[in-house]
C-alpha positions, 0 to 999 in steps of 0.5 A, spaced: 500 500 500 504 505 502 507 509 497 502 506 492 496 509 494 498 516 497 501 517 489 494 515 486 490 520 491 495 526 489 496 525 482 488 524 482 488 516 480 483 514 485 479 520 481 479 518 475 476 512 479 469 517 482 473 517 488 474 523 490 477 524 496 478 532 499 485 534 502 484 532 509 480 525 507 487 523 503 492 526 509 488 522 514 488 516 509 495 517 508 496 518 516 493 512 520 494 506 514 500 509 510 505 510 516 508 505 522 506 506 526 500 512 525 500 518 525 495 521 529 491 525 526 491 532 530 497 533 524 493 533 517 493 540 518 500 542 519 501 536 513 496 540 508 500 547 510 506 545 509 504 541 502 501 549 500 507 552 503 511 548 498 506 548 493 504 555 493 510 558 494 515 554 494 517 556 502 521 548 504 524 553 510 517 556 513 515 554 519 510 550 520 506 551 528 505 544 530 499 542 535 499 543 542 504 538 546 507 536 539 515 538 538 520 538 533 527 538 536 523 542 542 520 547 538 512 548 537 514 549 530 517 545 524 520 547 518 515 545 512 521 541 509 521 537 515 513 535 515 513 533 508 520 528 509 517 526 516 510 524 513 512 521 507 508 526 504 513 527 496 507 525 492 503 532 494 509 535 492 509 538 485 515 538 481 518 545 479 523 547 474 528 552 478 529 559 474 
């Protein structure tokens, strides 16, 4: 399943199927059955910020607010870049041609 699935969500697979899925449904999907052990769900919005960050604006360092009592390297906030590598979160990310 992993990589598989959270690539056909993302790239509108699963669509082309008549399953529409919105934003959280895919992240809370991806969170709970794709990553061992789960991730809780309090962090599919600080996933889906970080994925628009990059997204939108291509902002990998912003920092992210994580949910009260979740740290990164003792900070209440993370860099977008850490949240997309940690959740396993690439398949979101749309690929740009640097300038």
């Amino acid at each position: 399943m992993g990589s598989n699935l959270a690539n056909e969500m993302a790239d509108g697979t699963l669509s082309d199927l008549g399953i529409m899925l919105d934003m959280e449904t895919q992240m809370r999907i991806h969170l709970t059955s794709n990553l061992y052990p789960p991730v809780p769900t309090i962090m599919i919005q600080p996933c889906i910020e970080a994925i628009d960050a990059v997204n939108d604006a291509g902002l990998w360092n912003l920092e992210i607010p994580l949910p009260e009592g979740v740290f990164y390297k003792y900070q209440n906030t993370a860099p977008a870049h850490a949240i997309i590598e940690n959740h396993r979160l690439e398949a979101w990310i749309i690929e740009r041609e640097e300038i």
